[in-house]
Structure formats: C-alpha cells, structure tokens
C-alpha positions in Angstrom: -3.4 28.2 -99.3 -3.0 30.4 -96.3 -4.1 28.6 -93.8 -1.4 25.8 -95.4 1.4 28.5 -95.1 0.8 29.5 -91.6 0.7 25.7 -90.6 3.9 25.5 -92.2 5.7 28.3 -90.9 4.4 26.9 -87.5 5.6 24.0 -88.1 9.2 25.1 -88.5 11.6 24.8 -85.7 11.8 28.2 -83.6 15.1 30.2 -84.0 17.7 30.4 -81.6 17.6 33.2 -78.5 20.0 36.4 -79.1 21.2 36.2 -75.6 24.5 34.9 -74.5 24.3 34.5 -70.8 27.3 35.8 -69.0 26.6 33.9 -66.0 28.3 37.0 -63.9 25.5 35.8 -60.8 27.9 33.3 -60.7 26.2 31.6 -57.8 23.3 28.9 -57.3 20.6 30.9 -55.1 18.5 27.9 -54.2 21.9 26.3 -52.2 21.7 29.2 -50.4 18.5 28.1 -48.6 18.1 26.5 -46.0 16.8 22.9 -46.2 13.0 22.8 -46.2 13.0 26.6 -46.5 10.4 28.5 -48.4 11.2 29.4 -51.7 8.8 32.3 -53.0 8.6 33.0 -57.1 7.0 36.3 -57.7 5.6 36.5 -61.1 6.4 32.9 -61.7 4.1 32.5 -64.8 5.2 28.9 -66.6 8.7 29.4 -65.7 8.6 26.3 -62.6 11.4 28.4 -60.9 13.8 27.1 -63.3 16.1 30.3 -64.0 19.6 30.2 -65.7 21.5 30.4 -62.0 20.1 27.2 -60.8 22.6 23.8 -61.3 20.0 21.8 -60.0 16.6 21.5 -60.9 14.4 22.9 -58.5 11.6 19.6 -57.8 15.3 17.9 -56.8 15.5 20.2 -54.0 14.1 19.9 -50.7 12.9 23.0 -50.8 9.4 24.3 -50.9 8.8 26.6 -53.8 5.5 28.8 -54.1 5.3 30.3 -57.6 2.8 33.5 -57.3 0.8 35.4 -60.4 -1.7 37.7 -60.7 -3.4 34.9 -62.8 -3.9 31.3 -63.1 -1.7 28.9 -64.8 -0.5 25.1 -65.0 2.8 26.4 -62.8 1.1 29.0 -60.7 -0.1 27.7 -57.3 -0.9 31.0 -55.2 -2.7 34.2 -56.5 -1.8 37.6 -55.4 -0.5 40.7 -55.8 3.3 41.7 -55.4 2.0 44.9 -53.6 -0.1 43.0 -51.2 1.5 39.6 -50.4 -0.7 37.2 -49.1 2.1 35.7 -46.7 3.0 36.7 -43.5 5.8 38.9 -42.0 9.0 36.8 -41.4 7.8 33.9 -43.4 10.0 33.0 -46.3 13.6 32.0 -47.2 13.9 33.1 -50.3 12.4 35.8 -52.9 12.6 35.3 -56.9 11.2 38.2 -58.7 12.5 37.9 -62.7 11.7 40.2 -65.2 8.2 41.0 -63.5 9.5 44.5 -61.5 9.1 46.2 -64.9 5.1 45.7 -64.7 4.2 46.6 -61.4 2.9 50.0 -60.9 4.8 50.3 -57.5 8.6 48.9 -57.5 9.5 50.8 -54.0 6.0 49.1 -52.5 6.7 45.6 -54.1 10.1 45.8 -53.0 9.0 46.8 -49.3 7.0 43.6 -49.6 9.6 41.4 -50.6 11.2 43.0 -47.3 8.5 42.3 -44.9 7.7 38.7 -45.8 11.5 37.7 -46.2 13.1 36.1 -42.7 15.9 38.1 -41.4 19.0 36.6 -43.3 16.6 35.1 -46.1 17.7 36.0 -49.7 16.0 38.2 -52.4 17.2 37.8 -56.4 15.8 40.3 -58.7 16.3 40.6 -62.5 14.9 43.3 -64.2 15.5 44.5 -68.3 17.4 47.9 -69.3 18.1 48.4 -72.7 15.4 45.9 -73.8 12.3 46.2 -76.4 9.3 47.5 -74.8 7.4 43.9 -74.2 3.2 43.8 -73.2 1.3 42.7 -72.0 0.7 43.7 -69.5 1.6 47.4 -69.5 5.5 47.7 -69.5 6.2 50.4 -67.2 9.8 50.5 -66.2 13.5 50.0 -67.1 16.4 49.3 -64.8 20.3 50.3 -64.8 22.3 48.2 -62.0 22.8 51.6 -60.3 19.1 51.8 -60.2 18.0 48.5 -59.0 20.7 48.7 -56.0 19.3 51.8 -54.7 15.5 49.8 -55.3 17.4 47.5 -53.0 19.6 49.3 -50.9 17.5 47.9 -47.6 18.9 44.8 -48.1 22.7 43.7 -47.8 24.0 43.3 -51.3 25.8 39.7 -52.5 26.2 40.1 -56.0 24.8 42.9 -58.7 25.5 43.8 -62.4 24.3 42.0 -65.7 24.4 38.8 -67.5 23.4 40.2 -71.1 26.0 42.3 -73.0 26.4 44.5 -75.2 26.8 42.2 -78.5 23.7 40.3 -77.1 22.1 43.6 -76.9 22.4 44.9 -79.7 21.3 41.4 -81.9 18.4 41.5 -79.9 17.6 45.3 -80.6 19.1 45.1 -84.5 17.3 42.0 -85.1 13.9 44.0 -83.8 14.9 46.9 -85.6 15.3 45.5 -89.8 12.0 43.8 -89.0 10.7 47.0 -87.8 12.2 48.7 -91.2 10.9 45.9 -93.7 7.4 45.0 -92.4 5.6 47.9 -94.6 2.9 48.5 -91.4 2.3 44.7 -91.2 2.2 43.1 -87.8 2.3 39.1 -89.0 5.5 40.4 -91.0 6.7 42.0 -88.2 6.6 38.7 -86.4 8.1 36.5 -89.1 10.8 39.0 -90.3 12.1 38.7 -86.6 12.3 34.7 -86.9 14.0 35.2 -90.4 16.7 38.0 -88.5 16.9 35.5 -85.4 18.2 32.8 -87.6 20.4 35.4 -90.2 22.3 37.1 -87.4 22.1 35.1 -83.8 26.0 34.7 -84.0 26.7 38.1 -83.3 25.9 37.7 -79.7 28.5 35.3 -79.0 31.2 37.8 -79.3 29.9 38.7 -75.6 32.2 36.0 -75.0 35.6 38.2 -75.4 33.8 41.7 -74.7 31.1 41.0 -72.5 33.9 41.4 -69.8 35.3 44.3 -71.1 34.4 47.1 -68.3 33.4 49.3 -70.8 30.3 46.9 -71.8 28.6 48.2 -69.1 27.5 51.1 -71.2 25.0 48.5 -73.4 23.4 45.5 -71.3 20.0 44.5 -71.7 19.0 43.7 -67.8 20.6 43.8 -64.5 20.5 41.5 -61.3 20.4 42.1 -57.5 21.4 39.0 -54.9 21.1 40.1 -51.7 20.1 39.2 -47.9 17.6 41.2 -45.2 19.5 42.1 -42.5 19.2 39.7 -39.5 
C-alpha cells in the first residue's frame, strides 16, 4: 500500500515555483557577445545555459557555450574547478555563474578567476541567493545582498545590478517552507510533501510582486541579487 501511495504522489503533476521574476536584468546577455564568442557556464549542472534573461535559446546562437561542473552530467562538457579554471588568460567572451557563488569556499578567488580568463571587454553575469532557504548539497556557504555582490565585483565595470525576486515572492517561498517546517512532527518525507501541498495552497501570493516588487522599499526582502558587468579593456 505504500509503495502504491508514493507512486501516486509521484505521479502527480509538480506544483507551481513561488517566484515571480521581475525581469529587472532587463537585457539579453548572450546578444551581448560577440559572434562565435566563447560562452563559459560555471556551475552549469543540467541547466544547458538556458537562464530566465535569454530570448533566444542558446543552441540557436552562434555562439560557443562551455558549461563547467565539478562533476559529470548529460549538460556538462568540461570538469573543473571555479578556483582553478582550466582555460587560459584572455580566453572567453562571456562568464555565467548562477546561483553556484554560494558553494564555493572562496568567492574573492573564483571571482579573480572569472577576471583572469575573461577578454578585456568580455561580460561576467552573476546570480547569487540572499534571503533564501539554506539549500545542500553541497555545503551552502554563503548569502549575498546587491551591495555585497558589487563590491565581490567591483573590478569589473558594472552594467546592471539589483534583484529579480521580491519580497512577496520571498516571503511565499520562505512561509511555504516554514508551515511545512511547523507541521512535519520531525518527519523528513512530510517535510517534503507538506511543501508540495503549501506550493499549490499559497503560490498566488507571489504575484503581488507585480505592483510592489517595484516599490523601492522592497529592497529590504529579495531572495537573490544579480551582477552584469564588463572587464575593463
């Protein structure tokens, strides 16, 4: 009977994301590459460099795109470390590094090799989370304001920073966490389904981001932050 109920639950269609995206990047990075430049994904995993910012698909692109992970994976087609690039100085177009900064046990190193293998003139975009649930594996290490990840970044010339996540988005994703968190009675598998169950009960609330998202004052609660800048040239 229980292996018939967890088929079943599997079975059912998975709840809609909390997050609202207020699309405040408001730019494509990939058309700000250069035909046939080098596109570099750090932390890639199965994403295939597909991120919320792109119009385009990326394979429509003439672009090259290199997604990098520590591991292996169907998407991933060059191992390495973010603190220890295995690409030369000078080399690449463009950098990609989303929601992987909070992992590394170095930020200020990985950023300085973001630096050194970027052209002069070729583009880094970093996302990074805030207010956000701690999330392993592996080890979650560190959290990012917009303040904070523009002085990670202050070498580079700054396009565009701030957040895409606000504070109605936030606060679904964090309440949603926090009744399953209250009801579970020290039970991990109800943990997980009482989160499905809050998903689909309370998902709305995040599209009031859409009238005080913008509100200056939502600043105060975002869940991540993003950097698009350029190495000197």
């Amino acid at each position: 009977m229980e292996k018939f109920l967890r088929s079943l639950y599997h079975a059912l269609p998975s709840p809609p994301s909390t997050n609202y995206n207020l699309n405040q990047t408001g730019i494509d990075v990939y058309s700000l590459v250069p035909l046939g430049g080098i596109v570099l994904d750090i932390g890639s995993g199965v994403s295939k460099s597909n991120y919320a910012f792109a119009s385009v698909r990326p394979d429509l692109r003439s672009l090259r795109f290199l997604n990098l992970d520590l591991e292996s994976g169907p998407c991933v087609n060059l191992r390495g470390d973010v603190h220890d690039l295995p690409l030369k100085s000078d080399s690449v177009s463009c950098v990609t590094c989303i929601s992987t900064l909070e992992y590394v046990r170095d930020p200020q190193r990985a950023i300085a090799e973001i630096y050194r293998i970027l052209k002069p003139g070729g583009l880094v975009y970093l996302n990074v989370p805030f207010v956000f649930p701690y999330h392993p594996p592996p080890e979650d290490l560190y959290r990012f304001s917009t303040s904070g990840i523009r002085t990670l970044a202050e070498r580079f010339e700054e396009i565009r920073a701030g957040f895409n996540r606000g504070p109605a988005s936030t606060f679904c994703h964090l309440f949603v966490r926090f009744l399953a968190i209250s009801l579970c009675f020290h039970s991990r598998r109800t943990y997980g389904i009482l989160v499905d169950l809050f998903t689909w009960i309370l998902f709305w609330i995040k599209y009031l981001d859409r009238w005080i998202g913008r509100y200056e004052v939502a600043r105060v609660i975002y869940s991540g932050t993003f950097f698009l800048g350029r190495k000197p040239a």
